[in-house]
FITI-387352 format. One record per atom (N, C-alpha, C): residue in one letter; x, y, z. Coordinates in steps of 0.02 Angstrom, whole numbers, plus 50000, padded with zeros to 5 digits. Layout:
BEGIN
aXYZ/...
***
This chain:
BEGIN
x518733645652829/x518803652452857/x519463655552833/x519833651952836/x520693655452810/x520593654552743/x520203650952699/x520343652552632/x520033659852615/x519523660552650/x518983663952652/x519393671352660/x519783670852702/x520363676452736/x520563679252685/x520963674852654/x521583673852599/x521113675952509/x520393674652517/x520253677752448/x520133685252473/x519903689252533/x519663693652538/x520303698752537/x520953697752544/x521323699652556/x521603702152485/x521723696252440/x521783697552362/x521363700252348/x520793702252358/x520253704252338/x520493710752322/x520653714752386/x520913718452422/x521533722052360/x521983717652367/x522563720452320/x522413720152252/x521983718552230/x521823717752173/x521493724252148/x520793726252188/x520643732452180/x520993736452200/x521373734352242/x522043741052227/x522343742252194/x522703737152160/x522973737052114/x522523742552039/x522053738652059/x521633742752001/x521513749452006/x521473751552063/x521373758352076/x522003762852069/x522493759852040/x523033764252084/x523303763751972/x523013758051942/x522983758951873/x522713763351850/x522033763051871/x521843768651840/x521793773051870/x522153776851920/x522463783651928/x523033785751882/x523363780051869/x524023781451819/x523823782851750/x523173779351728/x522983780151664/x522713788151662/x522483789251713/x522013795551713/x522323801251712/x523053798551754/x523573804951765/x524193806051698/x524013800651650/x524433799851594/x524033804351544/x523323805451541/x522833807851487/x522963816651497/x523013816851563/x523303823551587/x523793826751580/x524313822051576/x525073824951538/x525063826651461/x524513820951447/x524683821851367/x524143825551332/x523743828051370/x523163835351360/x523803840951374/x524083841551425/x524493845751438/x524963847051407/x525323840851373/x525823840951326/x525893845551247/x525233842851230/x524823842951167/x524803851351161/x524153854351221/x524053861651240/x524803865351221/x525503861551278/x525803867551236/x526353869051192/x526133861051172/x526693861651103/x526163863351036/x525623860851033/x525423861750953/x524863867650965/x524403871851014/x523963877151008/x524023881050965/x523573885250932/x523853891650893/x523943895250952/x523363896850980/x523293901551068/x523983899051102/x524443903651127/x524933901751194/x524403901851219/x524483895751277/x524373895151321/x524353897851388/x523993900851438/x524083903151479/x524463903151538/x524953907551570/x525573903251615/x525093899851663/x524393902851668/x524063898851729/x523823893351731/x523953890051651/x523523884051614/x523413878351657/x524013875651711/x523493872351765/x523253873751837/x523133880251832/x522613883651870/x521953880151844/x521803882751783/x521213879551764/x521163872251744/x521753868851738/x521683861051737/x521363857251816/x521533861051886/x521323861151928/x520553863151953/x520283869151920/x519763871251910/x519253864451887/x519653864551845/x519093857451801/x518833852051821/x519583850851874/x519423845151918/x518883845451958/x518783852451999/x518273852352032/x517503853352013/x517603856251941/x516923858251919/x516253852351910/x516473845151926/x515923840451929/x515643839652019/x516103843052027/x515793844252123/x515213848152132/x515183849052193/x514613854552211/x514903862152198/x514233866152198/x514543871852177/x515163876552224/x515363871452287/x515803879152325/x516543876452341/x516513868952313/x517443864052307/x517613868352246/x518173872752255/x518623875652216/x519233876652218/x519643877652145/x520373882352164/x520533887952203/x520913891052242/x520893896552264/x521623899552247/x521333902352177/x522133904252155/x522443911752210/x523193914152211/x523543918852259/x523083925152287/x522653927452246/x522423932252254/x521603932652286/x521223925052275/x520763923252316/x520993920352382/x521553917252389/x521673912652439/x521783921052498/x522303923952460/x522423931452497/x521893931752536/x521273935152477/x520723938052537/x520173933052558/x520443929252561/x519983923152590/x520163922252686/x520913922052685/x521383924552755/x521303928552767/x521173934852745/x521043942452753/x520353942252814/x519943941852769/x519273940552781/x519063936952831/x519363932252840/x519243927552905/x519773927352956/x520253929952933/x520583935353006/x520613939553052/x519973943552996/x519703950753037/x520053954453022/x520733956652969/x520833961752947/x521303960152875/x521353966552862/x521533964152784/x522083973552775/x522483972452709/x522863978152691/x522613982052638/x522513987252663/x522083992052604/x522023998552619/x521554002852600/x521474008052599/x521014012952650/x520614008052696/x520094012552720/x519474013252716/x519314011452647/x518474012352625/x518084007752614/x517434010952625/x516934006752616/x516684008152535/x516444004752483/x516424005552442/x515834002152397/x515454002452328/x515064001052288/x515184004052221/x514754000352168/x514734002352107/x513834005552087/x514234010552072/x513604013752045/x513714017851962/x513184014151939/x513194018751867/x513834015751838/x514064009951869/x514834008551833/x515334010551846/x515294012551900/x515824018151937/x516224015052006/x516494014652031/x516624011652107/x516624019752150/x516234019552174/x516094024852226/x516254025652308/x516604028252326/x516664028252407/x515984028852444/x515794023452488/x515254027852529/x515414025852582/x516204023352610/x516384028052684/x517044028352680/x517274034152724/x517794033052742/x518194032052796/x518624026152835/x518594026552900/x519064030252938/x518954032853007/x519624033953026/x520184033453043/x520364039453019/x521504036053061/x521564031952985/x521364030552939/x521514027752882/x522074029052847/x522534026852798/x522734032652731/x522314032452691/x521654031452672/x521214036552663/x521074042052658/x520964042652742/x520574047352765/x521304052452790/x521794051952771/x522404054652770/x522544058052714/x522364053052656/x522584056552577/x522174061552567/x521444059952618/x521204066652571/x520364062352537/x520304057052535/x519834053452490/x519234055252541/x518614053952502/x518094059852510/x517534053652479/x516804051652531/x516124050652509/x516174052152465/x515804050952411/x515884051752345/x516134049552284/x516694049052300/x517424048852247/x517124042852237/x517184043152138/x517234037152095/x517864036652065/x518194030352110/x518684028352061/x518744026752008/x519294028451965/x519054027051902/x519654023251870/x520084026151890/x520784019951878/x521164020851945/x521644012951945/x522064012051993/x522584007551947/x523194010351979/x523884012951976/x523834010451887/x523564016751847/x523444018151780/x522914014351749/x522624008451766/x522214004951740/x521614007051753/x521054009051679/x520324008751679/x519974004951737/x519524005451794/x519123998751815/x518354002151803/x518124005251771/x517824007251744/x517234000151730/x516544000951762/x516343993451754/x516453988051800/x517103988251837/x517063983451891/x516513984151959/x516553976451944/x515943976752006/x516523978852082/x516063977452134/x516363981252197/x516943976552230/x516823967452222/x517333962752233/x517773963652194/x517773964152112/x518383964352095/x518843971652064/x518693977652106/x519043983352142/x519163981852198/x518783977552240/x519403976752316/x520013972952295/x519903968052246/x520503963952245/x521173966952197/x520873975852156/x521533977952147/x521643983052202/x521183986052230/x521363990252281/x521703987052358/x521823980952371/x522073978952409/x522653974952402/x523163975352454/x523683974552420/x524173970352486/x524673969252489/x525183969452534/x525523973652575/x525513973952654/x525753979352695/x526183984152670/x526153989552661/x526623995452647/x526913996552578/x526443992752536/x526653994952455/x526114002052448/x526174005852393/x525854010052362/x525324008352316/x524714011152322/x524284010352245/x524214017852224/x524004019152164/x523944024952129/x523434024652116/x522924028052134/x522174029752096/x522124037052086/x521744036752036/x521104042451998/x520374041752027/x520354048052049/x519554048752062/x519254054752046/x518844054052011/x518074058851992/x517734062852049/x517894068152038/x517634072052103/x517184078352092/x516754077852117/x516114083552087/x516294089552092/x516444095252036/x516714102552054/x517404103152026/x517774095951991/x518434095851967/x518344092751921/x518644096751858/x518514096451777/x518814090051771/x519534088151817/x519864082651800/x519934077551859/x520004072051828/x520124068251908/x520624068851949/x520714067952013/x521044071852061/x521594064552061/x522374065452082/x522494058352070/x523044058952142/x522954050852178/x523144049452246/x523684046152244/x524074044552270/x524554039352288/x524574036052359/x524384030852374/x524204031652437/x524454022952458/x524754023152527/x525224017452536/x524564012152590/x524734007152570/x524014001152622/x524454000652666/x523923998852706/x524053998552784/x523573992352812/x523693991352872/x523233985152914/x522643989552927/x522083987452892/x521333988952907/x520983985652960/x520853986753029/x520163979853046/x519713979152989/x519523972252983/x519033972752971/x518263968853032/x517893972553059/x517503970153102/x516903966553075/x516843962153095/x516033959553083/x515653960453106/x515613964153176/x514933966453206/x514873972753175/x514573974653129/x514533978853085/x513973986253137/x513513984853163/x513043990253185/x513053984753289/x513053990453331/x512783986453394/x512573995253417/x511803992753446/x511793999153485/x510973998253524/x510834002553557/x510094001153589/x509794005953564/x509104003953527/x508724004753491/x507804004353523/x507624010053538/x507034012253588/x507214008453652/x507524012253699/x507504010953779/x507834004753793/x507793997253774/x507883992753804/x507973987053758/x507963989053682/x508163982753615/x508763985253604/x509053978153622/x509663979053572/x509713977553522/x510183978353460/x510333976953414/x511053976253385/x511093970653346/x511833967653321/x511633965253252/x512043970653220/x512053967153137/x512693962953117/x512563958853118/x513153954053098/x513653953053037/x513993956853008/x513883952952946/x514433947952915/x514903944752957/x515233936652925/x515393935452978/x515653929152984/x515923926953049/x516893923553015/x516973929153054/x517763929253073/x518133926153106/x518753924653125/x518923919553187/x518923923953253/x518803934053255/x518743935053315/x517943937353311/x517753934553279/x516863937953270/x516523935953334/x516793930153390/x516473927253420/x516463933853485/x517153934553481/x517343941053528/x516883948053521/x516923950953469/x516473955853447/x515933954453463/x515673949053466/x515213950253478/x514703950253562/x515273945753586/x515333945653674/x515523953053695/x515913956853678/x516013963153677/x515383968453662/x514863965453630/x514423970453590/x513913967653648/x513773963453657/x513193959553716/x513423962853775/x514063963653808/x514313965353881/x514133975053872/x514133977553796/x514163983853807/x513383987053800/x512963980153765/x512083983053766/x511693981753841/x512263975153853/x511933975453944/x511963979853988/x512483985553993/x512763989054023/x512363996054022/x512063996753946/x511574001253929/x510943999853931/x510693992253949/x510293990754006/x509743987353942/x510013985853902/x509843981553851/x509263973753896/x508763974553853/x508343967953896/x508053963453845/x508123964653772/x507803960153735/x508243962253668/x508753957553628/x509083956053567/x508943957253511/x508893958953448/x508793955253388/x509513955853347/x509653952753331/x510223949553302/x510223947653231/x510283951853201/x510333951953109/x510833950153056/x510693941253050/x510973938553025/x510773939052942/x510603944952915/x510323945252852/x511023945152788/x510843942252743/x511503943452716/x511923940952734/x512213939052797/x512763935852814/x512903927252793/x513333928452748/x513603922752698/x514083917252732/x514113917552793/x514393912552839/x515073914352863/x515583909152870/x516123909152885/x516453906152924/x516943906552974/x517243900353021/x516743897953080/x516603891953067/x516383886953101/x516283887453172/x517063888853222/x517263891653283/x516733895353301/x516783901353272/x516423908853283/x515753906253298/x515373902953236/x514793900253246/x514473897053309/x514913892953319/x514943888453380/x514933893053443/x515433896053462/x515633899753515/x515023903853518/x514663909253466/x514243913853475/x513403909753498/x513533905153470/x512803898053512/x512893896853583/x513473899053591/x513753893453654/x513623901653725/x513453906453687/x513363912053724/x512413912653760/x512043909453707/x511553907853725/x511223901853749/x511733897353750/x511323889253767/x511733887853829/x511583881553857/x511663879653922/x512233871153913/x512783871553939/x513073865853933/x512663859053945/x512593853653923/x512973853453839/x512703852253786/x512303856853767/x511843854653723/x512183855153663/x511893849353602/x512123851853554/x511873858553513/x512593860053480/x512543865553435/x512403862553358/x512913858953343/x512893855253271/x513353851853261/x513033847053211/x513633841253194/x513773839953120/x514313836453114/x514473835353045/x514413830353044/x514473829052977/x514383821952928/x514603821052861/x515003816052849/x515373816352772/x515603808152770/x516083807652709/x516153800652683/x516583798252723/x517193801652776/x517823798952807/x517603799952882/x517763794552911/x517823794852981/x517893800353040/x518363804553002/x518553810053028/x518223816753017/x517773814752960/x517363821452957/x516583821752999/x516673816853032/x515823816153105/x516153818753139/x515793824653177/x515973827153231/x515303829553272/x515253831053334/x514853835653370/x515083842653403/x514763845353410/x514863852553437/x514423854653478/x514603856453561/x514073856853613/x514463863053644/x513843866853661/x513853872053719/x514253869553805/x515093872153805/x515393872453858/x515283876353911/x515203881053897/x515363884653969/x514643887653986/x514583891654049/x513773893554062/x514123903454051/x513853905254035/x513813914554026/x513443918354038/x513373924854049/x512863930554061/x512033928854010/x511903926353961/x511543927153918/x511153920853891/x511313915453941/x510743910853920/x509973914653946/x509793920753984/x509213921154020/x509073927953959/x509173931153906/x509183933553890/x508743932853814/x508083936853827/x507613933153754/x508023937053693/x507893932553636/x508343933653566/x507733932553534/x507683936053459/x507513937153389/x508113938053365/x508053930253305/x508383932853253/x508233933453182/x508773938753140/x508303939553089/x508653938053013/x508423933652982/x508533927952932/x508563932752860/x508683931252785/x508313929352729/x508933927052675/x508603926052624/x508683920852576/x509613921152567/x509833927852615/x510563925152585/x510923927052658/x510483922652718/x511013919152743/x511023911152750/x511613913852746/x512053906052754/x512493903752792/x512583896352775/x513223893852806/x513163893852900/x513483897452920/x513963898853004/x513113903153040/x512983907752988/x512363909753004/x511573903252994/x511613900252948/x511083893452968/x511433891653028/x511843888353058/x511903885453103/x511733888653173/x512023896753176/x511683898053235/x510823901353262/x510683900553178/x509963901453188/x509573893153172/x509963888653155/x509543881053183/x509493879153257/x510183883253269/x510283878753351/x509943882253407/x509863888753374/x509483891653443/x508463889953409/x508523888853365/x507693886353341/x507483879253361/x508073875653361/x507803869053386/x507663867953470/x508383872353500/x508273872153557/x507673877253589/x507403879453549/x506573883753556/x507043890453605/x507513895053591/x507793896353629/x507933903353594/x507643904353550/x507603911253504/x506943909553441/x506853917253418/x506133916953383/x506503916953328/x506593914753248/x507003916753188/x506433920553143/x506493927453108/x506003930353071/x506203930753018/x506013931352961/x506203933952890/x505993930352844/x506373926952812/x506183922752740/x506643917052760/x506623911452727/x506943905052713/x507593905852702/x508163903052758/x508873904552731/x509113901352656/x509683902252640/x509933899552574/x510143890652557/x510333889652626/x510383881552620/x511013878252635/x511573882152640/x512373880352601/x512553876052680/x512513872452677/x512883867752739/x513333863552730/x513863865752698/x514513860952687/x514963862352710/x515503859252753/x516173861152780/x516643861652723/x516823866052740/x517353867652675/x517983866652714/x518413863052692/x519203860452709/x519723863052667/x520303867152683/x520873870852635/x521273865252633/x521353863252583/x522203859852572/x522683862352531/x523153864852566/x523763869752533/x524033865752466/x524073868252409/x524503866452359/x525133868752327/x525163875052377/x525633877352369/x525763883852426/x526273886652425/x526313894052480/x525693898952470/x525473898452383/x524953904652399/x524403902752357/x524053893352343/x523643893052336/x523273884952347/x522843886152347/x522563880452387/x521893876052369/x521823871852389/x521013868452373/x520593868052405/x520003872052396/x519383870652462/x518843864452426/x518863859152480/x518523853952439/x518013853552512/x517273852552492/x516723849952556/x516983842552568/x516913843552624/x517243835852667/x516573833952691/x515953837552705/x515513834752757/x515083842352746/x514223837652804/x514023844252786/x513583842952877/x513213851152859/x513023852752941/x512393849852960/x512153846053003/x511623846853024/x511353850453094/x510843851053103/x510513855353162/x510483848853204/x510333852453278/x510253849153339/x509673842053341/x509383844953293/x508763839053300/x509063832053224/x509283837453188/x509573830153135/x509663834153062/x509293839653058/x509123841352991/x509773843452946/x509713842752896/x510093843352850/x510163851152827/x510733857252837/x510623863252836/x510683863952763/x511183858552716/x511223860152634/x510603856552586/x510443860852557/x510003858952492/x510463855552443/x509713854652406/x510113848052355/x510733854352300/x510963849452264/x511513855552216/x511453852452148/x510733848252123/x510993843352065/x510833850651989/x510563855252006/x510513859451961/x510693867051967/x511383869251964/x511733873051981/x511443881351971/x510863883251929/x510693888451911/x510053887751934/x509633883551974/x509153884352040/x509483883852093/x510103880452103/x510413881952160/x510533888752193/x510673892352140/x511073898852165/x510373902952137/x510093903152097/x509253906552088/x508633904152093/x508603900652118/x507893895552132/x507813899452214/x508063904552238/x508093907852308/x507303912352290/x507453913552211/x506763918352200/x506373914352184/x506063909252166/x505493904052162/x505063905452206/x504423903952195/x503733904052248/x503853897352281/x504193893352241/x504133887252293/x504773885152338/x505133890452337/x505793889652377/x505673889752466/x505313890952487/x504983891352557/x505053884452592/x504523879752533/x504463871752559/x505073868652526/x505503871952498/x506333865252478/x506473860552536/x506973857352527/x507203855552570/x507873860452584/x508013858952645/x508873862052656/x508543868252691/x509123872052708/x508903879252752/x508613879952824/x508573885052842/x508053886552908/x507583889352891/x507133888052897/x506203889852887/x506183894652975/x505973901452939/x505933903853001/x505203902353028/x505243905753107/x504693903653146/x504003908253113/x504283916653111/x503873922453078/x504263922053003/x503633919852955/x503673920652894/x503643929652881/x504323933252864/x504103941252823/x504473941452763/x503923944852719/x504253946652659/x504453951852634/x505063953152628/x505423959352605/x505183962652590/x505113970452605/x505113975352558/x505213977852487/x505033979452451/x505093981752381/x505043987852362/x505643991452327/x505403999252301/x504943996952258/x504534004952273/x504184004052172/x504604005352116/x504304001452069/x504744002952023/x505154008952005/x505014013651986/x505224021251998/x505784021952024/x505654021852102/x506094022652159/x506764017752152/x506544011352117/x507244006952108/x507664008752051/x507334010951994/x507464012851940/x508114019151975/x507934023152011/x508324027952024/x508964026952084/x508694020852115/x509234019252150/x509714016152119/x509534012752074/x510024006352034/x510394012451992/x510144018151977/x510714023451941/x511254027052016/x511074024352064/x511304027852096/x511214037052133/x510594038252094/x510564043452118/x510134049552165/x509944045852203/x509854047452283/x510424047652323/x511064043452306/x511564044752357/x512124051852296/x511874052052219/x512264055752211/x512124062452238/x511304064352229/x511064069252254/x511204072252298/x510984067352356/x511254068152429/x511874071852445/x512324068052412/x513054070352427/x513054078152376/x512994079652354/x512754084952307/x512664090852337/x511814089152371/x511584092252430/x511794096152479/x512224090552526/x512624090752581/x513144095552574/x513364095152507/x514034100352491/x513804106452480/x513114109852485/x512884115252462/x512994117452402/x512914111752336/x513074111252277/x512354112652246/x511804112552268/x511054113352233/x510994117452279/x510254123852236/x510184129052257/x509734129052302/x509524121852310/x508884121452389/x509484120352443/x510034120652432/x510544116352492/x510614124052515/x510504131652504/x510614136152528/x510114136652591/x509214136352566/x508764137752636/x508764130352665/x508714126152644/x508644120052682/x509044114952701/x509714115352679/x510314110652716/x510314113752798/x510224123852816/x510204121752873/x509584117452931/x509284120752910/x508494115452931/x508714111252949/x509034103652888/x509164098452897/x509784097952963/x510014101352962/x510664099353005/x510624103553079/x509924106953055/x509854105953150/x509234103853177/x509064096453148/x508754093053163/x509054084953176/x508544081553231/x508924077053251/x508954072553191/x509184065853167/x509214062853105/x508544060053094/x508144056453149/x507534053853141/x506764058453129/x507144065553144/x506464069453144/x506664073553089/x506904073153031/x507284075852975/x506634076152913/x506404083152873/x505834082352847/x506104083052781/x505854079652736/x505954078952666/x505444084852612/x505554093052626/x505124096552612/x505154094452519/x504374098852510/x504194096752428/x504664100852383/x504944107252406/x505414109352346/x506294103452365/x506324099752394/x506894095152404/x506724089152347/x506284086052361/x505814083252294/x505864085052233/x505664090252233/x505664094252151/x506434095052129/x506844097252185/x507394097452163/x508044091452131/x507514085652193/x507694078852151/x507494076852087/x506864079152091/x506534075452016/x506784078651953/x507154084951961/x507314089051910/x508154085651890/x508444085051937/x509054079651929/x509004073951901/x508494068451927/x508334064451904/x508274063751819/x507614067751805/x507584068051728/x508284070651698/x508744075851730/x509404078051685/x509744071551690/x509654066851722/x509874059451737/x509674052851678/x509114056051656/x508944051151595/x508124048751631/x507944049451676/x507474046851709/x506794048851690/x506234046651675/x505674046351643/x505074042251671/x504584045551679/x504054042451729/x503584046651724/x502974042751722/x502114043951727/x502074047951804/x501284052051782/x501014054651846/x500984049551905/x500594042551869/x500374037551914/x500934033951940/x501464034251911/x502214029451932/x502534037452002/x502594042951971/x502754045752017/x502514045452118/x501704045652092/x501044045752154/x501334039352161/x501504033852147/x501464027652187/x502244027652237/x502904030552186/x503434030052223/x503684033652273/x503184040052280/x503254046052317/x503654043852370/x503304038452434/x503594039652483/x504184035152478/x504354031152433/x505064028752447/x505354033452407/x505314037952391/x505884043352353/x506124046852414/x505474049152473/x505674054152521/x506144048752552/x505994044852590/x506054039052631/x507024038652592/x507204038552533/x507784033952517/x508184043952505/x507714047152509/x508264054352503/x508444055952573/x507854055052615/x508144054052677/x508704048852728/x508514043952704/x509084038352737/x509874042852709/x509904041052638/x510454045052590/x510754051452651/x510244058152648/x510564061952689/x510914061652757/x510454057152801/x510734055152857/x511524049852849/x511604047752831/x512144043852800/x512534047552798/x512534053452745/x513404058552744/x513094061052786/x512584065952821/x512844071752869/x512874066852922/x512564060952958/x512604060153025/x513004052553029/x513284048652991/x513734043552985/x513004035352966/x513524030852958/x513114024952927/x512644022852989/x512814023253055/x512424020353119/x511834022053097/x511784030753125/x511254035453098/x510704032353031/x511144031752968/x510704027652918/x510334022352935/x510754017952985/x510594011352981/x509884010053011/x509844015553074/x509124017453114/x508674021353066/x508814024353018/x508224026152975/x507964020452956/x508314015152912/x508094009852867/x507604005452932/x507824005752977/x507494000453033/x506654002353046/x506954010553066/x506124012953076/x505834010953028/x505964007752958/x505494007252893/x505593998452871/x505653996152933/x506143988952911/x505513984152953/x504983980652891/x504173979152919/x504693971752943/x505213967652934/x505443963352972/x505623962653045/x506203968353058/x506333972753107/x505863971453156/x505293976253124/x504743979353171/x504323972753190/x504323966153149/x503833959953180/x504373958053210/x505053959053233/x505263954453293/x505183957453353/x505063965753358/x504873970753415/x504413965353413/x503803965453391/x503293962553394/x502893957453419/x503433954153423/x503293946053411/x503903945053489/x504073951253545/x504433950853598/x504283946753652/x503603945653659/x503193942853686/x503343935353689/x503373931353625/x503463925553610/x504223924253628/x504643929053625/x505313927753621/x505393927553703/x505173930353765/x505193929953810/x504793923053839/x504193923053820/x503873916453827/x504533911053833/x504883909353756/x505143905053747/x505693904253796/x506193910253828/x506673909953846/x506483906653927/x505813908053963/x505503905754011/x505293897754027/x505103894953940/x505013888653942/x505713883753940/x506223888653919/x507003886453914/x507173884653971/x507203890054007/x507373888454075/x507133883654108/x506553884954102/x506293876954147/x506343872754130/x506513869754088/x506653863554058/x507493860754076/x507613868454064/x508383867154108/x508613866154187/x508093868754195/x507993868954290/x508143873454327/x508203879054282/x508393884654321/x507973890854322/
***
């Protein structure tokens, strides 16, 4: 037995020994790649050159262990703080353009003067001309109380109009839409979970009860996840102590954990729909596994995305860091919320596959719905952007139908708003000065999503995004199967209870 001790022990130092060799060998091949790079390159080398020596390291991982060099790590804290330093707007790219489509208030923004519409076109002198909409937030955002300089394109001015305008502390909220929606549904669009998202959203529940709110749906669409907490806490609003919420699992001791519903609240008696598709993830699988297992909400939409890995920061420095998966999530009953990752371009597009439904990984909702689709036509013209250029066009009494029929429109309520046929014509005539080209039979098929997307568009600038957001719903065939399907969601919350004993 003691010899027995005494080999296991060398055993022991031995592979340590070995391990700790070939870390030295491994970390020697690295100096002298590094060495090599920047004494003999023709290329200088980049000052960031082991930024990406770091990069590399992680690139045999799964796809979401990465570097987070100063300027991701920035809005990575931003983002999951709930507010960030910037300018005010809500924003997109259209036609290659970065376009305002809001502006909020009390902003410097909405102070300087910046206006729906406005395509930026440079900031503080630089082209972004082409940038997508992430990487214009990351030059338009900045550090408390510095200045940025932009150019913007403004309809009616030969030249671009140019701002100087100092950032400030923005909220940023994640309960993006809350309001009651026909008599007695509420509604909460979610869209990340923040470290006060849990709040917002106890705030948004105490203010639909009050307006006498009796049945949820909760629109986790799109929402790409986020802190863990939030997740937890916003489960813990509908379940009954102590059930589980979710647990982890990974290679170190310390990465098993459980997570259970503490406290009891207003809203375990309260039926929920929630509503799913292919790109949510993360913080959002978890609180649509935990209320599906515990049969304790209905989930509608399409198949979530899959991503169930805890992501862990380890600082490498003051302003950048390493997110490496330590562990990943499962649901209340056992399941595994991450899909496999062994082929990185079905990982992240295998979401459009016919056979992505039966994968493994994800939440399989209870009501299978499948998205909507423009017709072709109609997308063709949205992807130029121009239904919202129109619109805004419109609104300004810039087209010569905006003389008899902008008032019409604006003294009508937003939902009973009519899309007359010379408004149409007046689009389609834009359109083609737009480059746009289409058959009799392509027109007859897209008709009503042309009215349908000129209308949302108008409601949007004249009556604000809420307003929009209830157009898209009345036309939202997901939406409308969780009204639907209210029945079941009350059922369930009845069989909840009893099981709970109350």
């Amino acid at each position: 037995m003691k010899k027995a001790k005494i080999f296991l022990i060398a055993l022991v130092v031995v592979l340590t020994l070995g391990a700790v060799d070939a870390f030295k060998f491994q970390l020697e091949r690295l100096f002298k790649a590094y060495a090599y790079l920047t004494q003999f390159s023709y290329e200088k080398p980049s000052k960031d050159l082991l930024y990406g020596a770091v990069e590399g390291m992680t690139a045999g991982l799964d796809p979401h262990s990465r570097f987070l060099d100063p300027v991701t790590l920035r809005t990575l804290r931003e983002d999951q703080g709930g507010k960030f330093y910037g300018l005010g707007i809500s924003i997109t790219s259209i036609n290659g353009k970065i376009t305002v489509m809001q502006v909020l208030k009390g902003t410097p923004a909405e102070k300087a003067g910046l206006l729906v519409g406005d395509a930026i076109v440079k900031v503080d002198g630089k082209s972004i001309l082409g940038y997508t909409a992430t990487e214009a937030v990351k030059v338009l955002r900045g550090p408390k109380g510095t200045k940025v300089k932009i150019e913007v394109e403004r309809e009616g001015y030969s030249k671009p109009l140019e701002f100087i305008i100092e950032r400030a502390e923005i909220p940023l909220n994640s309960v993006r839409y809350s309001f009651i929606f026909n008599d007695d549904i509420g509604y909460i669009a979610l869209n990340s979970f923040a470290i006060k998202s849990d709040e917002e959203i106890r705030t948004s529940l105490e203010k639909l009860k009050r307006q006498g709110m009796k049945y949820l749906i909760l629109d986790l669409r799109s929402n790409g996840g986020g802190a863990l907490k939030s997740a937890v806490e916003i489960c813990d609003e509908f379940l009954f102590p102590p059930q589980v919420i979710v647990t982890t699992r990974g290679r170190t001791p310390e990465s098993f954990a459980e997570y259970r519903a503490k406290k009891r609240g207003q809203f375990e008696y309260l039926p929920v729909a929630i509503l799913v598709n292919h790109y949510s993830a993360s913080a959002s699988e978890i609180v649509a596994g935990a209320l599906q297992d515990h049969k304790r909400a209905i989930i509608v939409g399409t198949k979530t995305f899959g991503k169930g890995l805890v992501q862990t920061l380890y600082p490498l420095s003051e302003d950048t860091a390493l997110a490496l998966t330590t562990a990943k999530y499962y649901t209340p009953s056992g399941k595994c919320i991450q899909k496999p990752f062994s082929n990185w371009i079905l990982y992240f597009w295998g979401i459009n596959s016919p056979d992505y439904e039966n994968s493994p990984g994800g939440i399989t909702p209870d009501i299978r719905v499948k998205p909507q689709l423009l017709k072709e036509l109609a997308a063709r013209m949205r992807g130029k952007g121009l239904f919202f250029r129109w619109a805004n066009s419109f609104s300004r009494g810039k087209r010569k139908v905006s003389r008899d029929y902008l008032p019409l429109i604006r003294s009508s309520r937003p939902e009973n708003i009519v899309i007359y046929k010379a408004i149409v014509k007046d689009f389609l005539e834009f359109a083609r000065k737009n480059g746009i080209k289409y058959t009799t039979r392509e027109l007859k098929e897209s008709e009503p999503d042309i009215k349908f997307e000129l209308k949302y568009e108008l409601v949007n600038i004249l009556w604000g995004l809420e307003e929009g957001v209830k157009v898209i719903l009345r036309n939202d065939n997901t939406f409308h199967k969780a009204i639907e399907k209210r029945p079941l969601a009350e059922k369930l919350v009845r069989e909840y209870l009893s099981r709970a004993g109350k």
